[in-house]
Each structure stands twice: as structure tokens, then as C-alpha cells.
C-alpha positions, 0 to 999 in steps of 0.5 A: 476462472475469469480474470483481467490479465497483463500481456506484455509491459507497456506504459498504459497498456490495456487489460484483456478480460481472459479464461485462466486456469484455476489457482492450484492449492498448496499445502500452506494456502488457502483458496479464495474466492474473491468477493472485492479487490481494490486498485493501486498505483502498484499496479500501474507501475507494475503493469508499466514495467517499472518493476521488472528489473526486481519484481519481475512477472511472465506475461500474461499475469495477473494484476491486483494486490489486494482481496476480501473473500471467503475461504473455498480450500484449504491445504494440508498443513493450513492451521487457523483458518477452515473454508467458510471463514471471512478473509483479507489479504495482500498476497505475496509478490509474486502471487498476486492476481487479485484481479480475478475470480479466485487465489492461492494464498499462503495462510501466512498472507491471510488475516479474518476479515474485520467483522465490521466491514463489508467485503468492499470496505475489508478490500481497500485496507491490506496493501495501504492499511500495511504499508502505514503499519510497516512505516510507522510502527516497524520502521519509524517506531511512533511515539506518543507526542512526536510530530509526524508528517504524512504526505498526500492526506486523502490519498489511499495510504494518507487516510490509514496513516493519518488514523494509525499515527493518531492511534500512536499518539503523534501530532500529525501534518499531511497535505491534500488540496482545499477540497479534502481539508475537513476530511482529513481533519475528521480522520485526526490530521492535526496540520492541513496544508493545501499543497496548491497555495502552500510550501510545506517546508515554509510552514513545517519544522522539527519532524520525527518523521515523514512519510514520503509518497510523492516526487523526488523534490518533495523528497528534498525537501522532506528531509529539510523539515526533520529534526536531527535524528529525525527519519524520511521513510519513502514509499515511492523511492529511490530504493535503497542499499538495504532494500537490495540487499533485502531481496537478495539481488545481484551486484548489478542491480545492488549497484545501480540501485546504490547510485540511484538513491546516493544523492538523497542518502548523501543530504540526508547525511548532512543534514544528520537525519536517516533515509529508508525506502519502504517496499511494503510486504504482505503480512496476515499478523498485522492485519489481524492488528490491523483488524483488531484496530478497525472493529474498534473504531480506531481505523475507518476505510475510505472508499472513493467509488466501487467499480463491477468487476467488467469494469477493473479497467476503467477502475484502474484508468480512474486511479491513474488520474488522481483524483481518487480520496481512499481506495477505488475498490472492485466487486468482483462477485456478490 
């Protein structure tokens, strides 16, 4: 099969289009053939090597975290999908490789395909659509009436999150540039700040919760708008003690990791607020929520620009300027 691959880390390195073996089948995955993927800053950051000490992958490898395709396989003990269904999905880490024709995944990863959506629109949802479920409903547990800060409105995650935390009945502040203001209002936002002529913390006070994308000075001051009691859960680090423990790491890394998150763990006490780093795993039973809440109306995607496969490159180089509102989505076959 075709795919674009990875050959050794390097900041900014270049993707070689390549002949790949065909995924091999387990008995508790399902085949994929894969009919859109959508781009990341993950995969930026997982092809630079900033991940490598905990998410560690053997060159060359495949990049892309997230599909909509139709089933082609199923394995022996698969149960609730037959080949032909519609599907979307974010594999597990350590079996990505949506850049590509085909994948193995494991049903547990896999959800139907929202009925309403092109296979496009479907693959820009499973990786932002579950890290805004993980953030807001597992970890920071949204309530009706709770003031809710979402960072970066038009960005990938913003533009779920922004929809997701409506649905949960919060009052919602984001920030975006002049440029996006009405389109993260008509996604529900409550509170636009133009991040370029405006200090958030100046404007904002008494949050539930924030949901952090952005740098470590954004961070600080993050933690300055909550309530007491009040919740900072950070998408873009520093990973803290229990993501360590999560993932079973050794000393080593469990310290290293300790010290690089100390300093926001410790304002965070002072100020009598809580700090949780969220690294988004896959999960088919939430986007099968997920799903449910799109073909209702509830949670619309929205997509920047739709790249031909023999472009993922380019896609990808695009995603890396910032510039994108929503997803950057890749048609992989028709």
C-alpha cells in the first residue's frame, strides 16, 4: 500500500511517499481502507521527536491520527462491526498511521461513522472531537451555568470544544484573532477576546475551568483567572506526575517528568486551584457519543481546506503555519 512515512526524527523533516506492507489483521481489529485523514500538530510533534522519550516509534513509520474509512476486514473476535460499515476513528498510540491507504485497528478504537457527514467532515472529528470529550466531560466534569474558558476558539480543538461545552450548558470564553470572531460565535462561544489587542486575564475572572492549548505564559496566567477550586486541564503540557504514572514509565522519566511540571503544580497550589495534563487516548465509545451529538445537530465540524492525498505534505506544512480554522483534512481515496 501507498503511505507517507517518517524516516528518522527531525524538526521539520520531510515525508517520502513509500510502498508499505499491507496492515496485518488481528483478531480484534478491523481493516480499514482509508477514505480521509485529517492533519495534527501531533503529528508535527511526533515526527520532530518531541515525543520520543514516552511515545517512542521505529523509523520509518507512519504518521496521521485520525480516518474515516469503510471496513474491508474483520478479525475473529470482532463483534458489532461487519466489513462494509462506515467508520471513524483515532487509532491507539502506537498504531497510528492514518497517513495511508489502508489500517489495522483494534474495534475498541472504532466508532460508526456519523451518518450525516462526508467522510471528509467524519475525519476531522476523532482526535479534537476526543480530546474536548476527555477534557470536559471525563476530566473537568461540565456543568450547567459554569464558566468555561476554551483557548484558541478557531482552532482545531476550539471549534469542538467551544460546541461541546454549550451542549454541557457552560458559559463559554475563547479567544481567536478579529478575523474569527463571528465564527466562533455562531459556534456558541459566549466571551470573544481578540488575543492580538486584548490580555484575557485583564477581561477574565472567576472560571470553572480552562482549557489550555497554548504556551507556558498562557498557562500562568490561566491559573490566575479560576475560581478557587477552579480546574486548568492543559493539552500542551507540562505532563504531569499522574500522566507518568498512567503510562507506567520508569523513575527516570517519572522524575524528569515531576520537575518539568513542579513549577506550575506549585502556583497552582497557591493559588488553590488544580492542574491536570490531558494526553488525549483513543476511545470508540465516545465517539459513538460523539456521533450521536453531530447527527443531531449539536456538534458541527469545521473544515479549513481538503488537501489530495499526494499532497499530505503540503497539508501538513500548512497546519504548521497556523493559520488553519478547524481541521486540514486529506483525501486519501474516493
Amino acid at each position: 500500500m501507498k503511505a507517507f512515512v517518517v524516516d528518522k526524527y527531525k524538526k521539520k523533516g520531510a515525508l517520502r511517499l513509500a510502498d508499505m506492507p499491507d496492515p496485518q489483521v488481528g483478531e480484534n481489529d478491523v481493516l480499514v481502507r482509508i477514505q480521509a485523514t485529517a492533519i495534527n500538530l501531533l503529528d508535527s510533534k511526533i515526527r520532530d521527536g518531541e515525543f520520543k522519550l514516552f511515545l517512542p516509534y521505529r523509523p520509518p513509520f507512519i504518521l496521521g491520527h485520525d480516518l474515516a474509512g469503510t471496513i474491508e476486514k474483520i478479525g475473529a473476535n470482532v463483534r458489532g462491526f461487519k466489513v462494509g460499515d462506515e467508520v471513524y476513528a483515532r487509532p491507539r498510540d502506537h498504531r497510528s498511521g492514518t497517513f495511508a491507504e489502508f489500517i489495522a485497528v483494534d474495534q475498541a478504537d472504532v466508532a460508526l461513522k456519523p451518518a450525516s457527514l462526508t467522510m471528509e467532515e467524519a475525519a476531522s472529528i476523532p482526535l479534537v472531537g476526543l480530546t474536548a470529550w476527555q477534557a470536559l466531560v471525563e476530566v473537568g466534569k461540565v456543568k450547567p451555568g459554569q464558566k468555561v474558558f476554551i483557548q484558541a476558539g478557531s482552532g482545531g480543538v476550539g471549534t469542538i470544544a467551544i460546541q461541546l461545552a454549550k451542549h454541557l450548558g457552560a458559559v463559554v470564553a475563547t479567544t481567536t484573532s478579529a478575523a474569527n470572531i463571528e465564527l466562533v460565535k455562531s459556534l456558541g462561544a459566549d466571551v470573544v477576546i481578540d488575543y492580538k489587542t486584548q490580555d484575557f486575564e485583564q477581561l477574565l475572572s472567576g472560571y470553572d475551568l480552562v482549557l489550555n492549548s497554548q504556551d507556558a505564559g498562557t498557562l500562568a496566567k490561566s491559573l490566575k483567572i479560576l475560581k478557587p477550586g477552579g480546574l486548568v486541564v492543559s493539552i500542551s503540557g507540562p505532563p504531569s506526575p499522574a500522566f507518568a504514572r498512567d503510562l507506567k514509565l520508569n523513575l527516570f522519566l517519572r522524575f524528569v517528568i515531576r520537575m518539568l511540571s513542579r513549577g506550575v503544580r506549585k502556583q497552582a497550589r497557591l493559588l488553590r486551584v488544580g492542574y491536570a495534563f490531558l494526553f488525549m487516548r483513543a476511545e470508540g465509545a465516545q465517539l459513538a457519543q460523539i456521533a450521536k451529538l453531530i447527527d443531531a445537530g449539536v456538534i458541527r465540524p469545521v473544515v479549513d481546506k481538503v488537501f489530495p492525498f499526494a499532497q499530505t505534505a503540503e497539508a501538513l506544512a500548512y497546519v504548521e503555519t497556523g493559520r488553519a480554522k478547524g481541521k486540514v483534512v486529506i483525501t486519501v481515496a474516493g
